[in-house]
Structures are given as C-alpha cells and as structure tokens.
N, C-alpha and C positions, 0 to 999 in steps of 0.2 A: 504494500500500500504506500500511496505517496504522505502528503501530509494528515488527509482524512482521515482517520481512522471508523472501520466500521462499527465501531460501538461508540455512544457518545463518551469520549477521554478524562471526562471529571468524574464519571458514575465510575468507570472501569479503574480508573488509578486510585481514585479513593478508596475503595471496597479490597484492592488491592491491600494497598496500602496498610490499611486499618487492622486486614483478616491475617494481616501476613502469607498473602499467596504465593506458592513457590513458584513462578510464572514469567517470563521473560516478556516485554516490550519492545519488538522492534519498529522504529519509526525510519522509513528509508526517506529521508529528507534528500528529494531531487529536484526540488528551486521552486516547483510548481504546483499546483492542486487544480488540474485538468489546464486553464490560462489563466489563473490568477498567480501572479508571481508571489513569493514571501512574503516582501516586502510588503505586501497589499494584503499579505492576510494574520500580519500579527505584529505587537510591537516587543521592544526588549529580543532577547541572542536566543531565536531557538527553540527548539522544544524541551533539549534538555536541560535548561533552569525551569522545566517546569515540574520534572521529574524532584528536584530538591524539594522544591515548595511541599511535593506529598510526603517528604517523607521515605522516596526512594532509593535507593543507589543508584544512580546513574551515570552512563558510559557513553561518552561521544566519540565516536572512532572518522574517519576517512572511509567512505562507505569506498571509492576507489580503487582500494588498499585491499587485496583480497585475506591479504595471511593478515593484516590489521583487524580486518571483521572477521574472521576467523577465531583469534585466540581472544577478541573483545567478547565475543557470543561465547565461547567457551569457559570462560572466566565468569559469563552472567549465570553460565549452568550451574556452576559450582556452587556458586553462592545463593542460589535456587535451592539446589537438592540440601546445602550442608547444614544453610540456616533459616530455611524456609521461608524467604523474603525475594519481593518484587524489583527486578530490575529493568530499568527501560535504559535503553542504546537508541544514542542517534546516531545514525550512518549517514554524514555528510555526502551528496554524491550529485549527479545530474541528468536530467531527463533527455537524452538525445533526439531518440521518437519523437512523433507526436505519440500525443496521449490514447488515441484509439483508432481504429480504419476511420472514423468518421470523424476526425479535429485536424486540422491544419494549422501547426505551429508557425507557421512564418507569418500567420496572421496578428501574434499578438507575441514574437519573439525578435528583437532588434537585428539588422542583415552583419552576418558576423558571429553572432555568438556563437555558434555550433565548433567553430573551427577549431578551439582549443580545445573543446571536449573529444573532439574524434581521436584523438591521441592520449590524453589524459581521463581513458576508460579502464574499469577494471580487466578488459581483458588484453590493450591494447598493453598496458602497464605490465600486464603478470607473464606476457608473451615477453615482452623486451627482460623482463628478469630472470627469467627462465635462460635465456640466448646469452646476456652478456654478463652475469652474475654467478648466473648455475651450471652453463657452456655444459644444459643436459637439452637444449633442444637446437632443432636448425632452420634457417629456412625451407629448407627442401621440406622437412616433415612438417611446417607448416602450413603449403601450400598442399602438402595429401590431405592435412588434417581437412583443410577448408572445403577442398574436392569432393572428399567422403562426405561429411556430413551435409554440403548441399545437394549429394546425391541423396544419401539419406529422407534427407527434406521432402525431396520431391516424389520419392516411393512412396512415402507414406502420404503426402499429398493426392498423389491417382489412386491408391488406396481406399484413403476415405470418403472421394468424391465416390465412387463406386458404391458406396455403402448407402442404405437407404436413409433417410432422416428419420427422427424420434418420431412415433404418435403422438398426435396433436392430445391424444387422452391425458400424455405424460405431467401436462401443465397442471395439474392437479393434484398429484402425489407422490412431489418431492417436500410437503413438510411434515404430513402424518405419519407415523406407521401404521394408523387403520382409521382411513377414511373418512371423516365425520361424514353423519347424513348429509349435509345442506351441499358440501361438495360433491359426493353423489348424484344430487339431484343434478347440479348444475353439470357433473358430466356425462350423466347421460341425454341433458339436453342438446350438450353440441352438438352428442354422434348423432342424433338423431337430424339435428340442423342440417350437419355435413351429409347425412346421409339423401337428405331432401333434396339438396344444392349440389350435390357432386360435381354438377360441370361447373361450378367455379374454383373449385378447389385443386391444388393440384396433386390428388390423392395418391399418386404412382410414385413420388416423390419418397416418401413416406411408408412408415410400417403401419399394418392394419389397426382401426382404432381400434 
C-alpha cells in the first residue's frame, strides 16, 4: 500500500498500541497517494513521527535499499515475536508507474522527475551491487535473467487469456462463508436476469453461472 492504509490508521495503531499487538506496520511511502503528492496530504516528517506519538517503535529505513528493508523488517519481527509489541516501518521509496492501467502520471507529475528514479530503484541499485561489490553476477546473466522472465510473462499471459473469466455468481460470495439469505435472493435474481437477456451478455466469456 502506498500512503493509505486500508484500515482507518488511528483505530489500527491505537488498538495496537494499547493491546500490545505483536504485528508489524509496513507503510511503503512512494511520494504519492494515487496524485496527490505528500506534501499535499500531510504536515510535519512522515508517517513515522507518527508511529512515536502511539507509543510504537518505529523504523524508517530506504525502502530502495533492499538488504536495508530486509534486516529493518526482520528486526521488527523480533521485537514482534520476543516482546509482543507493534512496530511500524516507513520505507522511504518512489512511485515510478503510474498508479493503475487507468491514471496517467504525467498528468499531475513535473516533466523530469522520473529520471533519477529509473536508476535509483530497488532493483536497478541491488543489480549494480550484486556486479560491482559482490563481482557474483554479470551482464550477460542479466540480460538471460530479463529474456526469461519476459518470456515467462508472456506464457503465462496466453495462458490466462485462454482461460474463461469468473461467474458473474462469484460477486457474491467472496465475504460469507455461508451465504446470508438476502444475498441469495439477490443472486438468484441476476441468473435469472442474465438468463432472460443473454444476448446482451457476453456469457461464453465466462464460467456457467
């Protein structure tokens, strides 16, 4: 998650906090929260003064940095499991993407920023350490590595297209494990809908409802 979290963050940190949950907090702080820059969605350094404030341990690492959020999370484990308290990590880092197939970052991102992030990425950094620190990887196995897995990518891309889509049923019984009536009723309303209307649906797409 970027800066939202999906529970509201004063209910979860508090209850945290309070109950002494052994439960880690990771906040990936990537500059944005879909277009709204930081700057525009808080005042004061960060998420993690805010971790203080409850009461938590908190740990700000270079989200960047892979072997830095590596032993910063493993360090939050410990103190999870040994003394049964919450700690929240901020991982400083940046949003390169756009935020989903449907947002266009250059819409609300100044012409230029990108450019030093395409090199100063967690993978672009752990590759250069790897080659000129650890002289355990090379170019050459670089350029297989990237080969394979965008073959990779694209198997399992004809793959899946291949495969039928979910039943439209299924929008209904991913929160119960047994069905309340009133969804019931509403799902056998649609088959019967769909079933009325079929030429508008495109039901070949799809597993039977």
């Amino acid at each position: 998650m970027g800066l939202h979290l999906k529970v509201t963050p004063h209910a979860a940190f508090n209850f945290a906090a309070t109950l002494d949950a052994p439960c880690i907090f990771f906040c990936r702080n990537n500059g944005y929260a879909i277009s709204t820059p930081v700057h525009e969605q808080y005042r004061g350094d960060g998420i993690a003064a805010r971790g203080s404030g409850y009461g938590m341990i908190t740990i700000r690492v270079d989200g960047n940095d892979i072997l830095a959020v590596y032993n910063a999370t493993r360090k939050a484990r410990q103190i999870a499991l040994d003394e049964s308290r919450p700690v929240l990590i901020e991982a400083m880092t940046y949003r390169v993407g756009d935020h989903s197939t449907s947002d266009d970052s250059s819409t609300y991102r100044p012409d230029g920023e990108l450019e030093h992030w395409k090199t100063d990425n967690p993978i672009a950094r752990f590759t250069s350490y790897l080659m000129n620190e650890r002289k355990c990887w090379t170019e050459e196995e670089e350029t297989a590595l990237k080969a394979d897995c965008k073959k990779q990518v694209i198997e399992a891309f004809a793959a899946a297209e291949k495969r039928l889509k979910p039943s439209p049923s299924v929008v209904f019984t991913d929160v119960y494990d047994e069905m309340p009536p009133h969804l019931q009723r509403q799902q056998q309303q649609m088959r019967e809908h769909i079933t009325a209307h079929k030429q508008h649906y495109p039901l070949k797409r799809h597993e039977p409802l």
